[in-house]
KERO-280685 format. One record per residue (C-alpha): x, y, z; residue in three letters. Coordinates in Angstrom, 1 decimal, always signed. Each point is the difference from the previous one (the first is absolute). Layout:
// KERO-280685
+--------+--------+--------+-----+
:      x :      y :      z : res :
+--------+--------+--------+-----+
:      X :      Y :      Z : ala :
...
+--------+--------+--------+-----+
END
This chain:
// KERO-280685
+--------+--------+--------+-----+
:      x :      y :      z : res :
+--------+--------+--------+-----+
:   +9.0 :  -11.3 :  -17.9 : unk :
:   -0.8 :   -2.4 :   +2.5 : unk :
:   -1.2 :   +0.3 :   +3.3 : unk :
:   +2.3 :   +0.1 :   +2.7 : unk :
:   +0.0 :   +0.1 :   +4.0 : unk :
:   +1.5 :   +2.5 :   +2.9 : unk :
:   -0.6 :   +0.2 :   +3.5 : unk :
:   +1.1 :   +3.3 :   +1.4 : unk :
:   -0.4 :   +1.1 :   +3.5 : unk :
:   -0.7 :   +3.2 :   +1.0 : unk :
:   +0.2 :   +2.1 :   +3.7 : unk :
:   -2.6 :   +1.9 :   +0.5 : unk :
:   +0.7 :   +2.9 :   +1.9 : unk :
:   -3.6 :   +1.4 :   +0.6 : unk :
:   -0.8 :   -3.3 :   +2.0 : unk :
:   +3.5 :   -1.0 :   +1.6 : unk :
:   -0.9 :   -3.1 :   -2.3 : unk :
:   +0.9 :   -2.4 :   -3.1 : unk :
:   -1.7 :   -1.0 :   -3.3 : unk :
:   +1.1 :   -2.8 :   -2.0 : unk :
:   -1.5 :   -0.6 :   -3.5 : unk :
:   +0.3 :   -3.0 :   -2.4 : unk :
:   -0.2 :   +1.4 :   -3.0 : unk :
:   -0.9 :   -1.7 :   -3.4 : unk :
:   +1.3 :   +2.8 :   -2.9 : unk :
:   -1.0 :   -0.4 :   -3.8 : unk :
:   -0.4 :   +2.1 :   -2.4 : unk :
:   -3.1 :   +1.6 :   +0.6 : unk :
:   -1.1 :   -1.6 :   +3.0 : unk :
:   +0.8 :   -0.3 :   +3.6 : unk :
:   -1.3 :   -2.2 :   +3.2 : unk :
:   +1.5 :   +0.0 :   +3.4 : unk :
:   -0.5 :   -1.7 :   +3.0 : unk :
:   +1.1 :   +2.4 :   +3.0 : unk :
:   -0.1 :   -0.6 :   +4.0 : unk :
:   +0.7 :   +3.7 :   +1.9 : unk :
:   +0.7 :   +0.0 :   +3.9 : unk :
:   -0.6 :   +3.8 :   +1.4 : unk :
:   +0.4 :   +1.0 :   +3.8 : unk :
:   -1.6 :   +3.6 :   -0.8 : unk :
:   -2.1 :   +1.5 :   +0.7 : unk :
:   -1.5 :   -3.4 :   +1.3 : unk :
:   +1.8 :   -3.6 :   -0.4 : unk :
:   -1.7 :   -1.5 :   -2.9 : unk :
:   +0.7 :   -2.6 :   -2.6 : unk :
:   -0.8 :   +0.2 :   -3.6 : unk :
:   -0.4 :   -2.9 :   -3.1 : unk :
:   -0.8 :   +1.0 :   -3.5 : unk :
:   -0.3 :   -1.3 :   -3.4 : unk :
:   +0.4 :   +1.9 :   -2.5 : unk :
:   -1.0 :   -0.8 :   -3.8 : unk :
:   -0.1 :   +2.8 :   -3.2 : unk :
:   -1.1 :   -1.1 :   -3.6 : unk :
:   +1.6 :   +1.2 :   -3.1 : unk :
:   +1.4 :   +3.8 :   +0.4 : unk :
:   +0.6 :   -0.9 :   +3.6 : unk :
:   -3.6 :   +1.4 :   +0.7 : unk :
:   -1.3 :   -1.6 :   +3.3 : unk :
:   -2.2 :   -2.9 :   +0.0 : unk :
:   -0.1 :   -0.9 :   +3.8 : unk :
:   +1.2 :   +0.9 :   +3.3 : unk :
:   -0.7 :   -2.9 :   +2.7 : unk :
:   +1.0 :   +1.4 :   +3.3 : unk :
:   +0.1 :   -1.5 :   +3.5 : unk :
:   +1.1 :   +2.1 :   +3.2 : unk :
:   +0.3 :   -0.8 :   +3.3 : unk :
:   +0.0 :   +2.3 :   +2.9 : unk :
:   -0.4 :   -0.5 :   +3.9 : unk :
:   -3.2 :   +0.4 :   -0.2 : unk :
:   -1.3 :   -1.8 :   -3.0 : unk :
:   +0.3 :   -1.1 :   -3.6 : unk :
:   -1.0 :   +1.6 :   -3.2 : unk :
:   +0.0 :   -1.1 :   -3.9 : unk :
:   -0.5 :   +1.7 :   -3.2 : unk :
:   -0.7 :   -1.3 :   -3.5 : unk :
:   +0.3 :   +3.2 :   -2.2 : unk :
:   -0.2 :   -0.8 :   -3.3 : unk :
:   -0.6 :   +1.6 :   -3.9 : unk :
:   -1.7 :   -1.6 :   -2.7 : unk :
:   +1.4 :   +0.1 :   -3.2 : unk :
:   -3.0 :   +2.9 :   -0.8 : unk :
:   +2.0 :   +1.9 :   +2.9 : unk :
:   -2.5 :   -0.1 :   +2.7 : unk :
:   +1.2 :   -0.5 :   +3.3 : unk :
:   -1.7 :   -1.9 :   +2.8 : unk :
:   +0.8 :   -0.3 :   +3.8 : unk :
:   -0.8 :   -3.0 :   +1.1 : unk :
:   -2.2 :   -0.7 :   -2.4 : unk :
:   -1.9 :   +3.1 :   +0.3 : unk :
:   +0.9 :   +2.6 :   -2.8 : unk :
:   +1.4 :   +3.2 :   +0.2 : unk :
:   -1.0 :   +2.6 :   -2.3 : unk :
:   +2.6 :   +3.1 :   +1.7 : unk :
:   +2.5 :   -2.4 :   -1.6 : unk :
:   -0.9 :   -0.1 :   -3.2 : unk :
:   +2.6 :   +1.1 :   -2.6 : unk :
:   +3.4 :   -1.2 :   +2.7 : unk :
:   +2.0 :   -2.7 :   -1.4 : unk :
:   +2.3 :   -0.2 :   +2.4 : unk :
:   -0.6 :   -1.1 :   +3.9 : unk :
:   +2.6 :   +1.3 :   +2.6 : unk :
:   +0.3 :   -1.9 :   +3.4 : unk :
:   +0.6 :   +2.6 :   +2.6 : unk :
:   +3.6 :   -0.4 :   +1.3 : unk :
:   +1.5 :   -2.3 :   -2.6 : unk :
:   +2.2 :   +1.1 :   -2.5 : unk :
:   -0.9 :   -3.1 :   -2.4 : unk :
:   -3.0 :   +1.8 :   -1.0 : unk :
:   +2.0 :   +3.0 :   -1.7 : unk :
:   +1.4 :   -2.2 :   -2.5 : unk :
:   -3.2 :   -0.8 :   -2.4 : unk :
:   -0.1 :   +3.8 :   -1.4 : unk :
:   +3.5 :   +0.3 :   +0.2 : unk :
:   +0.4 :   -2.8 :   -2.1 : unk :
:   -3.4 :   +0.5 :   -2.3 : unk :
:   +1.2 :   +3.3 :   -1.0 : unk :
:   +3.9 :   -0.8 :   -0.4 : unk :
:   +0.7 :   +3.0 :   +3.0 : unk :
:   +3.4 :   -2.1 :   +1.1 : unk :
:   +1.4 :   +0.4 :   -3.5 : unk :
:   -1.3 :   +2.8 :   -1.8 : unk :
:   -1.6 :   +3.5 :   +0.6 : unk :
:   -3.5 :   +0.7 :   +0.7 : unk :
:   -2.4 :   +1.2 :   +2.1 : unk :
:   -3.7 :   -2.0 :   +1.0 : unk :
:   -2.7 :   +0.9 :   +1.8 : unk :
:   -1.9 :   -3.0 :   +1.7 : unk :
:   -3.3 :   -0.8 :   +2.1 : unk :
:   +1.2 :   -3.1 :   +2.5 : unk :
:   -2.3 :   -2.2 :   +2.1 : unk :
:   +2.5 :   +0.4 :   +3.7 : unk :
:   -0.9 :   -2.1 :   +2.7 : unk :
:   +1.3 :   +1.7 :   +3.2 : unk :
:   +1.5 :   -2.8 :   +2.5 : unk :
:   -0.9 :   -1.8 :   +2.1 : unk :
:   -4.1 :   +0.4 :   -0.2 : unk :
:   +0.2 :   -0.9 :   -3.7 : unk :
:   -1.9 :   +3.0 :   -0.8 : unk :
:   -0.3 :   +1.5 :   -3.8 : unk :
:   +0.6 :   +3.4 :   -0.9 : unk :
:   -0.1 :   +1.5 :   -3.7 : unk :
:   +3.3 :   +1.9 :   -0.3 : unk :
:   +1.7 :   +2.2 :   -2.2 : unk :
:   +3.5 :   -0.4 :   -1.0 : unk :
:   +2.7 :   +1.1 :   -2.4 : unk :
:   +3.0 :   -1.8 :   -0.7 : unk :
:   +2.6 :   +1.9 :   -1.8 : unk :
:   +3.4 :   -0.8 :   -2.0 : unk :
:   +2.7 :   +1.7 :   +1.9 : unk :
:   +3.2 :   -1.2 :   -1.5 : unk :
:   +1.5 :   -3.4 :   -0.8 : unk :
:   +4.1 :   -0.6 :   +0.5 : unk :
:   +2.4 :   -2.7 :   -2.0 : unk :
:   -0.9 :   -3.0 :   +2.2 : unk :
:   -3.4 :   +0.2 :   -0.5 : unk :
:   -1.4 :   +1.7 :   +3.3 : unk :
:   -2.6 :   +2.8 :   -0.3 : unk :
:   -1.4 :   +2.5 :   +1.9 : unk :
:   -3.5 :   +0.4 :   -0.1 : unk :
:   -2.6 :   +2.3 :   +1.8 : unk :
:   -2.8 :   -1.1 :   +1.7 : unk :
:   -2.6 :   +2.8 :   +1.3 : unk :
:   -3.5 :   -0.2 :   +1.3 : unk :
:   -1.4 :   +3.0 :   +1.5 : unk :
:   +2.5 :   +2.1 :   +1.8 : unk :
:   +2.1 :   -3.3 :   +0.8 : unk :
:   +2.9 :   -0.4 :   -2.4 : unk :
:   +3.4 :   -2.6 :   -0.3 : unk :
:   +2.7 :   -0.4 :   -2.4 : unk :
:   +0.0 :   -4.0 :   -0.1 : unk :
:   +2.9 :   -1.8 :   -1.2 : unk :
:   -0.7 :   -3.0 :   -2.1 : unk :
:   +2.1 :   -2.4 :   -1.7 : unk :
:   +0.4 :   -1.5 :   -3.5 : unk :
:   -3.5 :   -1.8 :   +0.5 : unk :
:   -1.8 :   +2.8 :   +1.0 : unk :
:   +0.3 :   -1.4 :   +3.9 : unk :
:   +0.1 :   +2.0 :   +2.7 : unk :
:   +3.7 :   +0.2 :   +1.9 : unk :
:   -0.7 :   +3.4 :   +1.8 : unk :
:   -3.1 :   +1.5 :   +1.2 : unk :
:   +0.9 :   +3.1 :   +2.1 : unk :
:   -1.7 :   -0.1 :   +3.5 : unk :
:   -1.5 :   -3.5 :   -1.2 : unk :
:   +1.8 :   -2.4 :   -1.3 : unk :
:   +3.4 :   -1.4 :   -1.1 : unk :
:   +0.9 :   -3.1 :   -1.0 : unk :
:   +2.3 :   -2.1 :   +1.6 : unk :
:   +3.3 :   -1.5 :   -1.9 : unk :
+--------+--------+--------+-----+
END
């Protein structure tokens, strides 16, 4: 199978704004260029790169976000040994993650979904994520389970996200892409 390319465009409900992601798909890999606009709960612009290596486990996240008041980047990257540096300094609370998970953006549900097969087939998987809460660009370990709910004929799934108390039933399609994130997200036609 070959690599292919979508650009889906998603409102984002939480920030009265819009994500759009180019998005390079193979087999086992993913990378995405993405620009976000979000009025709430203070205008501010995002631009990301996104880049996994075989398994669609993260290698980097390069982001750049613009508020009123200033600008802010982030390299966060994982070595193929699995540790995680910010910026070039490392980050030992993240060891064991193989997943990163921009706050806000759907995009970043689809690695695990994807690694583990959770749009087509049961299963349940606990996970360890490097979140960057938006816009300071902050990391955060975080725990999270995604879990198989239910696929139907035309290749839709449900899947469950938790972390913490917070849980939502995410719709995703046939390649494991978000199309409906309660509260968050849903993707535009």
């Amino acid at each position: 199978m070959s690599t292919r390319t979508t650009v889906p465009t998603w409102r984002i409900t939480e920030t009265a704004g819009l994500e759009t992601a180019w998005i390079d798909l193979g087999p086992s890999t993913l990378s995405a260029r993405g620009r976000v606009a979000a009025a709430l709960p203070t205008p501010y612009w995002l631009t990301y790169e996104l880049e996994t290596g075989e398994d669609f486990t993260t290698r980097r996240l390069h982001v750049t976000a613009h508020t009123p008041e200033t600008v802010r980047t982030l390299d966060l990257r994982r070595d193929t040994t699995g540790r995680w540096t910010v910026d070039g300094t490392e980050r030992r609370d993240l060891a064991g993650s193989l997943d990163c998970d921009l706050g806000l953006s759907p995009l970043t549900n689809t690695p695990p979904v994807l690694r583990h097969g959770l749009h087509r087939s049961p299963g349940e998987h606990h996970f360890l994520m490097a979140w960057v809460r938006v816009p300071d660009l902050t990391v955060h370990p975080s725990r999270q389970t995604y879990t198989h709910l239910r696929t139907v004929p035309d290749g839709t799934a449900t899947v469950r996200f938790t972390s913490g108390d917070y849980r939502a039933d995410l719709t995703v399609d046939a390649d494991g892409l978000i199309r409906d994130y309660p509260e968050l997200a849903q993707r535009l036609p």
